[in-house]
Every structure is written in structure tokens, then in C-alpha cells.
MDAnalysis code that builds the backbone (N, CA, C; Angstrom):
import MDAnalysis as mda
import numpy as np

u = mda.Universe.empty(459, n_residues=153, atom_resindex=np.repeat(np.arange(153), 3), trajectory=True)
u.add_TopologyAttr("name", ["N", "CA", "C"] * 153)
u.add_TopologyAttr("resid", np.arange(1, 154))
u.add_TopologyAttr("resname", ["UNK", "UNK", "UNK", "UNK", "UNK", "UNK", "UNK", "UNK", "UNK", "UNK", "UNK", "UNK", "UNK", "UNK", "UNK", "UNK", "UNK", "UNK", "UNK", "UNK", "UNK", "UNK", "UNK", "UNK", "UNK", "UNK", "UNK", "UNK", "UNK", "UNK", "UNK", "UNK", "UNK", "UNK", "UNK", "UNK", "UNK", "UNK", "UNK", "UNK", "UNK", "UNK", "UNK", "UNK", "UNK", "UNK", "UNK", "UNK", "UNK", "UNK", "UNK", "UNK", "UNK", "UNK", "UNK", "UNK", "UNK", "UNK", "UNK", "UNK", "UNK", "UNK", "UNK", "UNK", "UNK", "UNK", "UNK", "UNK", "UNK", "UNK", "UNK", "UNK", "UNK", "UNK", "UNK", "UNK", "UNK", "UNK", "UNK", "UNK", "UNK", "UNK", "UNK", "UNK", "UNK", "UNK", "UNK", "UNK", "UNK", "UNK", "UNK", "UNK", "UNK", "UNK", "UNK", "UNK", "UNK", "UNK", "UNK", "UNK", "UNK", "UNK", "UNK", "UNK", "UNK", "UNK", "UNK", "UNK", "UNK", "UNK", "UNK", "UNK", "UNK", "UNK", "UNK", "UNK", "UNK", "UNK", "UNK", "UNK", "UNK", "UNK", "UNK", "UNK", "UNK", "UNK", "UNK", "UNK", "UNK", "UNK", "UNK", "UNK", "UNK", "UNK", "UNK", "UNK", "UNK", "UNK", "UNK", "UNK", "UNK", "UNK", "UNK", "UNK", "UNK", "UNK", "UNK", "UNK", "UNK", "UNK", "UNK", "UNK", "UNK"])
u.atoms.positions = np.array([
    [0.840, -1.188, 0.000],
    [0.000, 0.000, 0.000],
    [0.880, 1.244, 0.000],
    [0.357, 2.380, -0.999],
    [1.358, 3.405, -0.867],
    [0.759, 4.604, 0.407],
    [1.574, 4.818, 0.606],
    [1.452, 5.741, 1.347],
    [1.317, 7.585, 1.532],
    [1.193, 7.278, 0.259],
    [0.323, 8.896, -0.604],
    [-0.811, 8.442, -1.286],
    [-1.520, 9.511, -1.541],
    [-2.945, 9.622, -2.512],
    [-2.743, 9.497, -4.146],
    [-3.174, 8.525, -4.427],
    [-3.094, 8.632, -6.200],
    [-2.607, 9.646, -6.710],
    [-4.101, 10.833, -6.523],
    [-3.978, 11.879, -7.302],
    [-2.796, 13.082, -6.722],
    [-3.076, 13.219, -5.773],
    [-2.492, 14.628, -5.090],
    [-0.777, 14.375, -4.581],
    [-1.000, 13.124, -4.279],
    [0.088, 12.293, -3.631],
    [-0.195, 13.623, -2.207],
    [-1.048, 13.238, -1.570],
    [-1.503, 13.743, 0.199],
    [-1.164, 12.346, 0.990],
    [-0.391, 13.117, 2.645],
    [0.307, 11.878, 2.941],
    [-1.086, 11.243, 3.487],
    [-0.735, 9.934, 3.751],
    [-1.556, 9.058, 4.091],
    [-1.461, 8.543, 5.831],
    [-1.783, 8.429, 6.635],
    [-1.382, 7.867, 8.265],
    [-1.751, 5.745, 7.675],
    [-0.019, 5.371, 8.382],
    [-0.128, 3.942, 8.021],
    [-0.064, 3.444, 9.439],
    [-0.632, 2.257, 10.006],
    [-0.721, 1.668, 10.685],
    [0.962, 1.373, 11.778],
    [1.367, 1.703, 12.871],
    [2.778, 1.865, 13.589],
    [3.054, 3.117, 13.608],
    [2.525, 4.185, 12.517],
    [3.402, 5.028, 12.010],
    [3.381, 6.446, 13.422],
    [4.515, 6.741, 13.850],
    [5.244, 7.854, 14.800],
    [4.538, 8.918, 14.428],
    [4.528, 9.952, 14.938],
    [3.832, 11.464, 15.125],
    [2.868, 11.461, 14.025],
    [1.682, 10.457, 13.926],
    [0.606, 11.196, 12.575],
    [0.286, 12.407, 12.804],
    [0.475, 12.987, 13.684],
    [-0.399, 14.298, 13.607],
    [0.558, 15.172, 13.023],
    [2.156, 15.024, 12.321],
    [2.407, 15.837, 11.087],
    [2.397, 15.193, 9.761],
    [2.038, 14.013, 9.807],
    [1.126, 13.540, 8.129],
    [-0.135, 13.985, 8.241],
    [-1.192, 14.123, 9.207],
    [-2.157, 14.592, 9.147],
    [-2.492, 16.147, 8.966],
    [-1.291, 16.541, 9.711],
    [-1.145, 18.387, 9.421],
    [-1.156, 18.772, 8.087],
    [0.057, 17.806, 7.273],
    [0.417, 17.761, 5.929],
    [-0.510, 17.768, 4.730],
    [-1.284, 16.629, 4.959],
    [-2.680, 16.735, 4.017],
    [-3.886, 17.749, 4.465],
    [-3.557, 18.064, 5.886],
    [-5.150, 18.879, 5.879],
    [-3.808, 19.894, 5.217],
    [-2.994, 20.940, 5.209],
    [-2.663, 22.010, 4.758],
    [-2.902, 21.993, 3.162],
    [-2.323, 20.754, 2.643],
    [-2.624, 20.338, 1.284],
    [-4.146, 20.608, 0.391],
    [-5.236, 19.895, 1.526],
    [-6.201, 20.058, 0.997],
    [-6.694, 21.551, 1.163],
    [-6.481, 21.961, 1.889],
    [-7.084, 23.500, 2.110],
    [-6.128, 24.181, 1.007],
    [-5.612, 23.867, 0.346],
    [-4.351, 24.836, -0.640],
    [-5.594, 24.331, -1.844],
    [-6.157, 23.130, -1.936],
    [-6.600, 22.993, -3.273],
    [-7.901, 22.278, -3.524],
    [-8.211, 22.753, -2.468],
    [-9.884, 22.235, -1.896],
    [-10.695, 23.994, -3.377],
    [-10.122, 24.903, -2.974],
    [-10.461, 26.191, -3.993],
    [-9.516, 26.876, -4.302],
    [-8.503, 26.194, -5.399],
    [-7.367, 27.154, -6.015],
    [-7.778, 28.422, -6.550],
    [-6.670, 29.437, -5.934],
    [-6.744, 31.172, -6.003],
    [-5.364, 31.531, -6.447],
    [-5.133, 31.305, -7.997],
    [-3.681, 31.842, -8.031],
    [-3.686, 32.989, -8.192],
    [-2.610, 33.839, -7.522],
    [-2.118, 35.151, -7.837],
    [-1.796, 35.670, -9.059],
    [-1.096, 34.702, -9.856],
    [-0.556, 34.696, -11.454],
    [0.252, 33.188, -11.466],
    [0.236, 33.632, -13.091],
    [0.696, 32.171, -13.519],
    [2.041, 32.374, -14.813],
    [2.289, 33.990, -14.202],
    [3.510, 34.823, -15.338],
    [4.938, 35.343, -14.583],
    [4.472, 35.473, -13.148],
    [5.514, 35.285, -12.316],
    [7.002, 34.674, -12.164],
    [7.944, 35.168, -12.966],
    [9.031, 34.509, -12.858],
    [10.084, 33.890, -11.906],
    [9.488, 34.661, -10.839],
    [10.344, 34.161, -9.226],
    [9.674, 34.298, -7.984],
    [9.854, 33.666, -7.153],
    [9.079, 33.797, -5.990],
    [8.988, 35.197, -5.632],
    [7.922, 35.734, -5.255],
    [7.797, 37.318, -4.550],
    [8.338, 37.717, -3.403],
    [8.951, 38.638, -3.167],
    [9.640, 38.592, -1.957],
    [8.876, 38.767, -0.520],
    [7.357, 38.261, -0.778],
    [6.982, 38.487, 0.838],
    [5.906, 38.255, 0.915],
    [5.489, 36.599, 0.337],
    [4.775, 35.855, 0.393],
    [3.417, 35.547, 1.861],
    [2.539, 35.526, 1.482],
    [2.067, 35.716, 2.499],
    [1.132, 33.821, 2.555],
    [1.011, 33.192, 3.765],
    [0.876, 31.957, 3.995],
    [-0.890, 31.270, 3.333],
    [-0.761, 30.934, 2.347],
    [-1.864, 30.273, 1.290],
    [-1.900, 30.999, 0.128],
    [-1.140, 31.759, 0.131],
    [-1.096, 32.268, -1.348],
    [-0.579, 31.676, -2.679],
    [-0.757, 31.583, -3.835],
    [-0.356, 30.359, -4.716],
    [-0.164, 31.257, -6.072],
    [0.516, 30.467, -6.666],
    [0.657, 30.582, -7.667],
    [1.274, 29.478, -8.724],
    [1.215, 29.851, -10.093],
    [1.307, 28.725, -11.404],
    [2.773, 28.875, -11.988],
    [3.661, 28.318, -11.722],
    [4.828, 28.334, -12.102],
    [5.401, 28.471, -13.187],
    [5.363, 28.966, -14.377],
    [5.709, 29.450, -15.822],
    [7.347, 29.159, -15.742],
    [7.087, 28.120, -16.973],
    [8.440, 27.253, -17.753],
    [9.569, 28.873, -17.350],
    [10.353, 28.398, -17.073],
    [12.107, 29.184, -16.652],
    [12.057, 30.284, -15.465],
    [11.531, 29.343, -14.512],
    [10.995, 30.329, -13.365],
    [12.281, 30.621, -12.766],
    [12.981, 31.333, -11.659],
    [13.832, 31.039, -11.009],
    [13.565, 31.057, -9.438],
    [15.193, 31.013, -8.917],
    [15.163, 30.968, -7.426],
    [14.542, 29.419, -6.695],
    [13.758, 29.620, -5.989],
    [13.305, 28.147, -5.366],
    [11.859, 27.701, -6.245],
    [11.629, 28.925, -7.334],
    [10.756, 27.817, -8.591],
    [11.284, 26.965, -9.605],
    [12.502, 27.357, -9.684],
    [13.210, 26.866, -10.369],
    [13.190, 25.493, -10.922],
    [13.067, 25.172, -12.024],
    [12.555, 23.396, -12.006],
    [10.919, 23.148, -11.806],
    [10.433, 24.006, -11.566],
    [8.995, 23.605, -10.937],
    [7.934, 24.007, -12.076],
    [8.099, 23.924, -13.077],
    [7.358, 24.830, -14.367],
    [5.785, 24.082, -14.353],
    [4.700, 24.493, -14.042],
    [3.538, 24.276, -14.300],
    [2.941, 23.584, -13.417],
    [3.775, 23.698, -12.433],
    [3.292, 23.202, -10.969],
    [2.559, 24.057, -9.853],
    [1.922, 23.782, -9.215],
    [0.895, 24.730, -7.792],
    [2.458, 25.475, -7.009],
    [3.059, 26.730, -6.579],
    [3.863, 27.272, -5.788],
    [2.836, 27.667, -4.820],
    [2.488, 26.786, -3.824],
    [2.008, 28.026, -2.676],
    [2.998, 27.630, -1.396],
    [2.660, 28.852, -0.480],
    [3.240, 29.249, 0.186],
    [3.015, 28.559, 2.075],
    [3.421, 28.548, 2.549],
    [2.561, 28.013, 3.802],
    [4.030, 28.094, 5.214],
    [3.229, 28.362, 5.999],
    [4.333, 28.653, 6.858],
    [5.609, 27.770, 7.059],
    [5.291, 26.703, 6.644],
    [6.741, 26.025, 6.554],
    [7.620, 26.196, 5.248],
    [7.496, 27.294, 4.090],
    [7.921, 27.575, 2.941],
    [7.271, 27.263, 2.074],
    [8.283, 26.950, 0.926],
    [7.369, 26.332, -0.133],
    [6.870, 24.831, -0.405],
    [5.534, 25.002, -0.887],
    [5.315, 23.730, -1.262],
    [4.922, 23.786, -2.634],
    [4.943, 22.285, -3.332],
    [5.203, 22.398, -4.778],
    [3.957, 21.667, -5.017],
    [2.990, 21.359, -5.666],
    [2.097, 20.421, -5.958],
    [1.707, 20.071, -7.080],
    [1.837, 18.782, -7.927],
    [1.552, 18.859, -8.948],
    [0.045, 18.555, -9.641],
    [-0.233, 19.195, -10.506],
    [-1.980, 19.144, -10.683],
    [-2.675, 17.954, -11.412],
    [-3.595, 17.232, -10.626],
    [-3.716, 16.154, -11.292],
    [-4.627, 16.825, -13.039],
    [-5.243, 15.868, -13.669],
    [-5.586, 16.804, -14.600],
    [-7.108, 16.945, -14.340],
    [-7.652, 18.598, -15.014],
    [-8.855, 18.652, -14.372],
    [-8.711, 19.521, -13.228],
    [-7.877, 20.067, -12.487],
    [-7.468, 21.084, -11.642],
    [-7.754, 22.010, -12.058],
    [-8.926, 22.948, -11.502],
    [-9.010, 24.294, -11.884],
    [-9.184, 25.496, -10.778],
    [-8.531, 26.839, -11.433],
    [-8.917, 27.580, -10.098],
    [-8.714, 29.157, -10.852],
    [-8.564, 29.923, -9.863],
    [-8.967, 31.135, -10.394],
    [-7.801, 31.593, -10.553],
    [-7.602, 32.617, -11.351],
    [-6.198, 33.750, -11.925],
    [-6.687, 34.961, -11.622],
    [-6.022, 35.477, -9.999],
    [-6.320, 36.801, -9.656],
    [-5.689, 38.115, -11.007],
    [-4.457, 37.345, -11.066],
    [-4.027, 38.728, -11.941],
    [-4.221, 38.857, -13.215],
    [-5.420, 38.071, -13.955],
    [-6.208, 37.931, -15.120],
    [-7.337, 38.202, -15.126],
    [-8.261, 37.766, -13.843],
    [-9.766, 37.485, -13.816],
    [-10.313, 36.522, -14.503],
    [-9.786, 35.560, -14.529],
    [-10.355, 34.008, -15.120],
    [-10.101, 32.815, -14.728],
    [-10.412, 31.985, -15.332],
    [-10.327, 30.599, -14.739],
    [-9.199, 30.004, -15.550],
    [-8.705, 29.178, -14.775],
    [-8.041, 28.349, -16.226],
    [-8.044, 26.778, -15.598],
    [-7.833, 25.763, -16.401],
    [-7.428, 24.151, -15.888],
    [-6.518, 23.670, -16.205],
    [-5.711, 22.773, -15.786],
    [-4.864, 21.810, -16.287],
    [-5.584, 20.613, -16.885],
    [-5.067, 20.759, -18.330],
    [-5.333, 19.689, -19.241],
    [-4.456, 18.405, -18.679],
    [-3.334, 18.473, -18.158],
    [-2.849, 17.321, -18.098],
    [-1.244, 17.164, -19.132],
    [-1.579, 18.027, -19.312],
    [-0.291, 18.812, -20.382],
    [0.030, 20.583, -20.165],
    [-1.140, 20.925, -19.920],
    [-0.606, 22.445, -20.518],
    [-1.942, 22.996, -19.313],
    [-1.861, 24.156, -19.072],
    [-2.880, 25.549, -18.207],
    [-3.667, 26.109, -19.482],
    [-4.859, 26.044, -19.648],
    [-5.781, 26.028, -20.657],
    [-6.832, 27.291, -19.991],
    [-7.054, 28.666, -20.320],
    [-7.988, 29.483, -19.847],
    [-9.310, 29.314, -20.355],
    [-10.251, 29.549, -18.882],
    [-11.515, 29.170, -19.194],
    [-12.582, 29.825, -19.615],
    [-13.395, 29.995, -20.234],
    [-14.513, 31.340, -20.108],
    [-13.704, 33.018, -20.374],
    [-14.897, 33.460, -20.152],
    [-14.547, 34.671, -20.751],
    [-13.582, 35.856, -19.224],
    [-13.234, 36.503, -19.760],
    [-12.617, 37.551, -18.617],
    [-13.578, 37.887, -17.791],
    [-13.467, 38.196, -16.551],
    [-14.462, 38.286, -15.917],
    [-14.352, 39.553, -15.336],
    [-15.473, 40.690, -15.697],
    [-15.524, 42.320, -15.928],
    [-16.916, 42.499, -16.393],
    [-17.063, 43.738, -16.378],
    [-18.351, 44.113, -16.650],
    [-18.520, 44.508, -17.975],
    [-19.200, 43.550, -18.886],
    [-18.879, 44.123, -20.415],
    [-20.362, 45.105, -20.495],
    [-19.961, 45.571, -21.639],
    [-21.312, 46.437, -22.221],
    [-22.419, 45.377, -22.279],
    [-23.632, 46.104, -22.068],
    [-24.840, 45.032, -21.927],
    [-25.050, 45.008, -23.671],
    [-25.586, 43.743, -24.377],
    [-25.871, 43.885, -25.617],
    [-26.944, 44.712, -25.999],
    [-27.448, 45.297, -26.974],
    [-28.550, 46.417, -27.463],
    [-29.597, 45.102, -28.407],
    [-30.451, 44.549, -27.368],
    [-31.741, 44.403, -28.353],
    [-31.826, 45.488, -30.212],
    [-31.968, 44.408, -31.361],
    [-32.713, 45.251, -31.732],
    [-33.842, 45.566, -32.221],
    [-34.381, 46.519, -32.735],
    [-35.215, 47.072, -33.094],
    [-35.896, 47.658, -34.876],
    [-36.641, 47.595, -34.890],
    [-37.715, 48.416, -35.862],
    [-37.329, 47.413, -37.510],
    [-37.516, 47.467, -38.350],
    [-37.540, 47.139, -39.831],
    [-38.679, 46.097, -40.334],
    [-38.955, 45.311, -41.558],
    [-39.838, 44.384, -42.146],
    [-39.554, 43.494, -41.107],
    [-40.488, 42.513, -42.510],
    [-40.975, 41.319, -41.732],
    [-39.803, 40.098, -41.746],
    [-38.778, 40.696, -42.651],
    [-37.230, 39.606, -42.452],
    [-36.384, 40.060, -41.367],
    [-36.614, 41.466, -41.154],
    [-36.155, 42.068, -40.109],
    [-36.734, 41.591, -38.572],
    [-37.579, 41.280, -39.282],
    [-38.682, 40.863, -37.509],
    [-37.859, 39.140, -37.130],
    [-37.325, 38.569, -38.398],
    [-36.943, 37.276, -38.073],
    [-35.600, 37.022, -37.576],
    [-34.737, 37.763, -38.603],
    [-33.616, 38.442, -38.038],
    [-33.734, 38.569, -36.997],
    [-33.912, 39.513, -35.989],
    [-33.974, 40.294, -34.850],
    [-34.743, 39.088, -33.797],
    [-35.183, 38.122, -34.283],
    [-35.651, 37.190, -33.348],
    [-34.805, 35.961, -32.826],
    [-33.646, 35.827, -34.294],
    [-32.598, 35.166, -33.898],
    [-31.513, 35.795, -33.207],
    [-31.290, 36.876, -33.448],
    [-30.129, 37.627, -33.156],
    [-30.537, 37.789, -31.201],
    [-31.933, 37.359, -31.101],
    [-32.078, 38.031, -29.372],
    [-31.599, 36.390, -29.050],
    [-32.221, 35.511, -29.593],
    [-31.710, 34.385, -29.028],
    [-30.226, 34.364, -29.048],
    [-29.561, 34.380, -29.770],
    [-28.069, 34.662, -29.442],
    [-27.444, 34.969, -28.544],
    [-28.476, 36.372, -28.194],
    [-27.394, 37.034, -27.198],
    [-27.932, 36.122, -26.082],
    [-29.373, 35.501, -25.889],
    [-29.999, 34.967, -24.575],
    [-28.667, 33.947, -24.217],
    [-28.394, 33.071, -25.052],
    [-27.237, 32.201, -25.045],
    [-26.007, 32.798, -24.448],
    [-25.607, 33.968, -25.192],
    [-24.346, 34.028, -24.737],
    [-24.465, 34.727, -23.649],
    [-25.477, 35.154, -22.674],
    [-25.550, 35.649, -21.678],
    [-25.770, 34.420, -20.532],
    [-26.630, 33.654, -21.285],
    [-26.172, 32.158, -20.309],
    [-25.052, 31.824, -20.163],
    [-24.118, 31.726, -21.344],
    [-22.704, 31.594, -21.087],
    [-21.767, 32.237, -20.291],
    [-22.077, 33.706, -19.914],
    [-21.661, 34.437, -19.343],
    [-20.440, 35.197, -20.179],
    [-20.886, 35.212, -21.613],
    [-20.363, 35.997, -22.136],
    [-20.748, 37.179, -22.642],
    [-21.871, 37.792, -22.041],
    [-22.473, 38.943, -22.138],
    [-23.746, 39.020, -20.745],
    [-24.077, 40.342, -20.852],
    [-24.787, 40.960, -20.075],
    [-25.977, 40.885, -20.294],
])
């Protein structure tokens, strides 16, 4: 039996095993890092100099300092330094310094949906014939859609 989690590799408490309560510390800190990922950025080339404890971020290929090596991996922060985590695939969370979502494909950080801001509301339209009346009946469904999508107002 291994003694990490498939996915997360979170430690596991094995049967004999000495002080669980810092394998147990270990995974609850773990899961609370990615129970609702909040990255800061994911363009960041080096650790920030004054990290504050659950803060995270997405490691971008030729990072340096103690990211170094860590390209596309979870950097968050936690009072015992850094921790590195790698994303199973299907990991998604938010990009403070974008306003969007993005996931790990399993290969690559893939952004999700639209920016998230207040766009102009779309303009219904209005007045012309009777192709115009059909027109204008598809064109509202459209926007109904893309306002479900949350790509409009």
C-alpha cells in the first residue's frame, strides 16, 4: 500500500506510524491549498519577496530561485515555505491577476470562459420588415445564449 494519494500524492497515516499528527497536518494544509485554487498569477518569474501563507501561484516554464525546475506546478506558500504540488488533470482555479479561470489539461494551463468584468450590456434590436422581424428574433436568441454563457450581459 502506498502511502500517498493517487492523485495529489496527500500523505496518508499507516498503521505503527510515529507522530501522525504531522502527516495529518500535511494533508489537511494540502487540501485546504486545493480544496479552492486562487492563483495570484501564472507569469511570475520568481518567488515574490513576501509571500504571504496560502497564497499560490502557477509556475511558468524558466521560473527562477526556489521555482526553479517547478514549471507548471501549484507554488504556494505556507508557513513552513514552499510547497510544490503537482496538478492532477482537471485542476481548476482562479487567476487573480487575469480574472479568469483556467485548468490543467494534463499537459498544458488552458484558460476558461470569458474575462471576468463588466462588459457592455448587448442592445436588443429594433424596428424594420418582416425579415427584419426574423432576423432580430434570432439575433435576441443569441445574445440569450451568450448571456447564459456568461459571455455577455
Amino acid at each position: 500500500m502506498s502511502s500517498l494519494t493517487p492523485r495529489f500524492e496527500l500523505p496518508l497515516l499507516i498503521a505503527g506510524q510515529g507522530q501522525k499528527d504531522i502527516t495529518h497536518n500535511e494533508a489537511i494544509v494540502a487540501v485546504d491549498l486545493l480544496a479552492h485554487p486562487f492563483f495570484e498569477s501564472r507569469t511570475a518569474g520568481a518567488p515574490p519577496p513576501d509571500p504571504q501563507p496560502g497564497q499560490m501561484w502557477i509556475v511558468p516554464p524558466g521560473a527562477s530561485g526556489a521555482w526553479q525546475g517547478q514549471a507548471d506546478r501549484i507554488a504556494a506558500w505556507t508557513a513552513g515555505g514552499w510547497r510544490f504540488i503537482a496538478p492532477a488533470p482537471g485542476t481548476s482555479g482562479w487567476i487573480a491577476s487575469e480574472h479568469r479561470r483556467v485548468r490543467w489539461t494534463g499537459a498544458q494551463w488552458r484558460t476558461e470562459g470569458p474575462v471576468d468584468r463588466d462588459p457592455e450590456p448587448l442592445q436588443v434590436p429594433s424596428g424594420g420588415t418582416v425579415v427584419d422581424v426574423e432576423a432580430r428574433a434570432a439575433v435576441v436568441a443569441l445574445q440569450g445564449l451568450l448571456r447564459s454563457l456568461g459571455f455577455a450581459t
